[in-house]
Every structure is written in C-alpha cells, then in structure tokens.
C-alpha positions as CSV (number, residue, x, y, z in Angstrom):
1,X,78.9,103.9,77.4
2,X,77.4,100.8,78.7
3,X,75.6,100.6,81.8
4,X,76.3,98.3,84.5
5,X,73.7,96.6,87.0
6,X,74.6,97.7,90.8
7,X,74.7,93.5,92.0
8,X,77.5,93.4,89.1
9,X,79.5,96.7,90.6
10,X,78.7,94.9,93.6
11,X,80.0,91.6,93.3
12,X,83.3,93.2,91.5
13,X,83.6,95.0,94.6
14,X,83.7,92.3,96.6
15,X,85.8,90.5,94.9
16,X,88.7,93.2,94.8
17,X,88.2,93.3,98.6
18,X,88.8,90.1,99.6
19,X,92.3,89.3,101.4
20,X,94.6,88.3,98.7
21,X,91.6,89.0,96.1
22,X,92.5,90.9,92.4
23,X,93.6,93.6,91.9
24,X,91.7,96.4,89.4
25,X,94.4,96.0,86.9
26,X,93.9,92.0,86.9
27,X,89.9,92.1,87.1
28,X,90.1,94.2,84.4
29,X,91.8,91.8,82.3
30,X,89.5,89.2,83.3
31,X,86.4,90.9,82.8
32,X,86.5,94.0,80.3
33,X,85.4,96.1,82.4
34,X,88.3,99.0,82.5
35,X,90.5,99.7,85.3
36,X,89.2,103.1,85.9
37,X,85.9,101.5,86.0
38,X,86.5,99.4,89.0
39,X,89.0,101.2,90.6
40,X,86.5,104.2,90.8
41,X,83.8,101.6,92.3
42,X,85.9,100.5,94.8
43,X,86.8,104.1,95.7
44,X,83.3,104.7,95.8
45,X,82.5,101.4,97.7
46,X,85.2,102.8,100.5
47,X,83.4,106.3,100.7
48,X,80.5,104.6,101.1
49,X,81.7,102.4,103.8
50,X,81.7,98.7,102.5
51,X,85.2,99.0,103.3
52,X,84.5,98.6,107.2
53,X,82.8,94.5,106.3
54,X,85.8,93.6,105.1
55,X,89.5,95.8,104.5
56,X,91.4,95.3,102.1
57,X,95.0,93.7,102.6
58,X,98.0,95.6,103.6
59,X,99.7,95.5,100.3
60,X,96.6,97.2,98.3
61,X,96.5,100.3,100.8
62,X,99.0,101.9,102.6
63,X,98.2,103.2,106.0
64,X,98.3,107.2,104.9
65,X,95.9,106.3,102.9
66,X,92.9,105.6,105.1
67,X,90.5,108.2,106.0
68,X,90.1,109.5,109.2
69,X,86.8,108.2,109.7
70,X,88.4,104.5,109.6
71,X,91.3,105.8,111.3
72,X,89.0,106.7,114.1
73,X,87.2,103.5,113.7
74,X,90.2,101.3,114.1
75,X,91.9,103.7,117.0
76,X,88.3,103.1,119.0
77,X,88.4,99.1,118.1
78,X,91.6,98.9,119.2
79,X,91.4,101.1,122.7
80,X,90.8,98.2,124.9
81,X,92.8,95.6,123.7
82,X,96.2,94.3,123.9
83,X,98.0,90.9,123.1
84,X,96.6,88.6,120.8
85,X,93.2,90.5,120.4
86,X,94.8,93.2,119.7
87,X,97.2,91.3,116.7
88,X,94.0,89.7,115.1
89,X,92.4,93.2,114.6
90,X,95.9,94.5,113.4
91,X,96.0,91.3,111.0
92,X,92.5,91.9,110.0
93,X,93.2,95.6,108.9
94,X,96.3,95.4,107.4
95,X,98.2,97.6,110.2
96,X,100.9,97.7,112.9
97,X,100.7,98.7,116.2
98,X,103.8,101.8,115.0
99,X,100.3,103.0,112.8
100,X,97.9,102.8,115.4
101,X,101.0,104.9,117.6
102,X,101.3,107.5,114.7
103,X,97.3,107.9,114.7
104,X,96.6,108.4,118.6
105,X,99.4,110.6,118.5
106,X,98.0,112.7,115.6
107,X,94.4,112.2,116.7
108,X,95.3,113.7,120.8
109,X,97.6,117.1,118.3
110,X,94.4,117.9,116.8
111,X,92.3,117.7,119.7
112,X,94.9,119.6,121.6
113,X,95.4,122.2,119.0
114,X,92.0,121.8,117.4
115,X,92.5,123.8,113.8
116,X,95.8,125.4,114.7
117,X,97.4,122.0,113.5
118,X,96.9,122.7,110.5
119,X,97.4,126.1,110.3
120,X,100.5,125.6,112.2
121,X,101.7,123.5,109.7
122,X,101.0,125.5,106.9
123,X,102.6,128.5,108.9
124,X,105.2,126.5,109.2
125,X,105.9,125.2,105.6
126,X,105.9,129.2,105.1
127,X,108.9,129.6,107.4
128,X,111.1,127.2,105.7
129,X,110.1,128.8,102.4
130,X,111.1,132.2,103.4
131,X,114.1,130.7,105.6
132,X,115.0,129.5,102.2
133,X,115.0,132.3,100.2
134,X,116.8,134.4,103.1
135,X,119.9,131.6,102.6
136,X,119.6,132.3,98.5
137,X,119.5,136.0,98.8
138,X,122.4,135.9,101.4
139,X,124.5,133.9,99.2
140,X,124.0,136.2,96.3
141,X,124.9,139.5,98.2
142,X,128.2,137.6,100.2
143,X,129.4,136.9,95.9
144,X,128.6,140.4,94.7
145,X,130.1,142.2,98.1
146,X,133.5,139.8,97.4
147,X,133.4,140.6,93.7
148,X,133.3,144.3,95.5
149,X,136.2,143.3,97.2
150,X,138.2,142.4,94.5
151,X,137.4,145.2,92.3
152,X,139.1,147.2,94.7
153,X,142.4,145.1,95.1
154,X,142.2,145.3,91.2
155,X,142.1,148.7,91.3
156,X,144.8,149.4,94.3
157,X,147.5,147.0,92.8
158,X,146.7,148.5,88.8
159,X,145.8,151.7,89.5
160,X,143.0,154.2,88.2
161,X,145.0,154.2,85.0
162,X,143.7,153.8,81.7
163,X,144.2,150.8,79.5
164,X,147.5,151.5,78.5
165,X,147.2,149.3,74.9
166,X,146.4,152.4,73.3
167,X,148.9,155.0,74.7
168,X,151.8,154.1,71.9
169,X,149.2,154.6,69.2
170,X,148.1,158.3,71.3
171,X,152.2,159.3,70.9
C-alpha cells in the first residue's frame, strides 16, 4: 500500500470541495488514487472540520447528512439574519430555509426533552412493532374462530354421522 504525502490528501481535498468541483468517483479516474481513498479523506477532512472553510455543494450532500455540530453551526450563523444575508449563507451551504425550519425545530425537541427524544422515539418505534403484531395475531384467531364457525354449520346441516362411503361395503 503506497503512502501518500498529507499536502497531496490535502490538495485532493480541496479539490473535491470546491462548488461544482469532482466528485471521488471522477478524481479517481483522473488520478489513480481509488475512490475509497478519497472518499474516506474527505470524510475524514469533514470530521476534522475543513468542511466549515468551504461546504460542499447541495448536490454532493444532502441535508440529513450533516452533523449536528455544523447543523448547530449554520442554525447560530443564520439566527440573526433574514433577506438577502440570510440567501447568501443558504447559497453558500447548500440549504433552504424549510432545513434550517426542520433543524430549529429538532434542536428546541431535544432541548425540551433532553434524552427522552430519543428514547421516546425508540419507545415509540416499539409501539408500532407490537401494534403490529397485535393486528397479525388478531387476524389469525378471527380465521381460525370462523373456520370454528363453520365446522359447526358442517356438522349441524351433515350430522355427527360417519362417512357413509363405507356403510354398503359394512352390510
């Protein structure tokens, strides 16, 4: 496995984060370097915070896919401003204001409910399990109490007799 000077994982870096710059996949292509490769230094360039100089665009990150530590960062940027300001940062970070919406709104839960949010939605997620296998189970015992049912209108329209097929072999 060769070995790769940090200015080159540096300057791939950047490259992949400029607006409109390459993507892994077409780096990769370019340079040798793998996918993996760069797509794990870029990961690791993000942890690390590099991301925060300059985002990348929109379509190479989804909003769900931020960590709440730039979340944070973007919801704090953002507080104060409104109107154009507050389009150039949306620009800049790749964002709408309908993200920034779902993030306070997320961000003031937590605080409210501090741990419980999660819990509560794991609780919750339990519920729905269990309210599915009540429906299932139900289901099963409403077929076997009908096939109960119409053993019994068998039985009260034929009778309790035998199979009478053999009776004229019995004579």
């Amino acid at each position: 496995m060769s070995e790769y000077s940090e200015a080159f994982k540096a300057n791939m870096v950047k490259k992949m984060m400029l607006p409109g710059g390459p993507t892994a996949s077409a780096l990769s292509a370019k340079t040798g370097v793998s996918q993996p490769t760069l797509s794990k230094w870029l990961r690791d360039a993000r942890e690390k915070g590099v991301s925060e100089t300059k985002p990348p665009s929109r379509s190479a990150r989804r909003p769900s896919d931020w960590t709440v530590a730039e979340k944070l960062r973007v919801l704090a940027e953002t507080e104060e401003l409104d109107g154009e300001e507050l389009g150039a940062v949306l620009r800049r970070e790749g964002l709408h204001e309908a993200d920034l919406a779902e993030w306070r709104r997320a961000a003031g839960a937590a605080l409210a409910g501090g741990s419980k949010a999660t819990a509560g939605s794991v609780e919750a997620r339990r519920v729905r399990e269990l309210e599915k296998q009540i429906r299932r189970k139900d289901k099963a015992l409403a077929e076997a109490a009908a096939l109960l049912v119409l053993q019994k209108k068998i039985q009260a329209l034929w009778g309790d007799e035998d199979d009478d097929t053999n009776k004229e072999t019995d004579k």
